[in-house]
N, C-alpha and C positions, 0 to 999 in steps of 0.2 A: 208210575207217573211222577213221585216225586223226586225222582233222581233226577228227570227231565227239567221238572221245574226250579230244581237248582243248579241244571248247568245253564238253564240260559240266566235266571235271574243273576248270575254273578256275570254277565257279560255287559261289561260297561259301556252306560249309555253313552258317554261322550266319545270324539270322534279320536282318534291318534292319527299326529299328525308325523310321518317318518321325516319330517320336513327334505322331503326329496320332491324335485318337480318335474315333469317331463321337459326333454329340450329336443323341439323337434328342429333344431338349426343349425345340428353336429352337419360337419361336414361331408361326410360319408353318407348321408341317407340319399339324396340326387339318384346317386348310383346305383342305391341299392333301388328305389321307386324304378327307375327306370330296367333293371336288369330283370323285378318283379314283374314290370309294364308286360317285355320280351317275354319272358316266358307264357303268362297268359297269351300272347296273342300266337305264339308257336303252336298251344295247345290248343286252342280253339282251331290257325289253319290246319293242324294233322287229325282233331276231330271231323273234321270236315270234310277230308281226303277219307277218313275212316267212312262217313255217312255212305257219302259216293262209290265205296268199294261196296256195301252193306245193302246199297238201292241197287246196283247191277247186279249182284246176286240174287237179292230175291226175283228181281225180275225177271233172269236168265233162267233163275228155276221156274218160277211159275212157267215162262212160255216153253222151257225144254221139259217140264214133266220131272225136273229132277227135286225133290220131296229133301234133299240133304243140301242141297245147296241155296233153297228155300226157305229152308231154318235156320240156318248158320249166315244168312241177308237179315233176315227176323231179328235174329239173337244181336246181330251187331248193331242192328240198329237201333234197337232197345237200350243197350250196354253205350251207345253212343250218346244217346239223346239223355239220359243220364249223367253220362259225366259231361258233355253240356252244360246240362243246367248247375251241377255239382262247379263247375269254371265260373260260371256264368254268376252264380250269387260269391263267390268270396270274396269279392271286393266288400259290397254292402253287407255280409258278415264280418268282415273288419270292421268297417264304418259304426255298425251297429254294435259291437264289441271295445271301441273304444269311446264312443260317447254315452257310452252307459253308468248308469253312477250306480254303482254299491258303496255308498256312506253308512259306516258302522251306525247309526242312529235310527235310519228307515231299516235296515234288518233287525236290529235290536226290537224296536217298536213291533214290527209284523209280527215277529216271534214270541211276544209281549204278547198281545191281542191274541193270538194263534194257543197260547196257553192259556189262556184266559187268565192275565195277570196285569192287566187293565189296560 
């Protein structure tokens, strides 16, 4: 334990500043938002052609009796409706990922508390 409590006690509290700031008004990002935009939406219409091959399967199997082509409707549909929602949140996993603040002070602090070092 007390190796622990001297690697965090020497991690200083105040913040370092690289004095570097984001610039989100290069002129190359348009392009990149937008070629980002395209591809999500490619991925989403060929999920979606994926769904519709995955529903006529199962469905062909169930009403033909065939048990392999029934699972292989199942499995993609499964495998589809996941990567879906896997599409479907990485925008708001960005979102959530750059307005998130890790300030050297509130971890220092938590880590503080967490060791019981006041």
């Amino acid at each position: 334990m007390s190796v622990l409590k001297s690697v965090f006690t020497s991690v200083a509290a105040e913040g370092i500043d690289p004095k570097v700031t984001a610039n989100n008004t290069a002129p190359w990002l348009p392009v990149l938002r937008d070629i980002a935009g395209g591809v999500m939406v490619t991925c989403i219409v060929l999920l979606v052609i994926v769904l519709i091959i995955g529903v006529v399967l199962l469905v062909a199997g169930k009403l033909g009796s065939m048990s392999g082509a029934q699972s292989t409707g199942f499995m993609i549909l499964v495998w589809g409706l996941l990567g879906a929602a896997v599409i479907g949140s990485v925008s708001g996993l960005v979102f959530w990922a750059t307005t998130n603040s890790l300030a050297p002070k509130p971890v220092a602090a938590a880590m503080g508390a967490l060791l019981g070092l006041g």
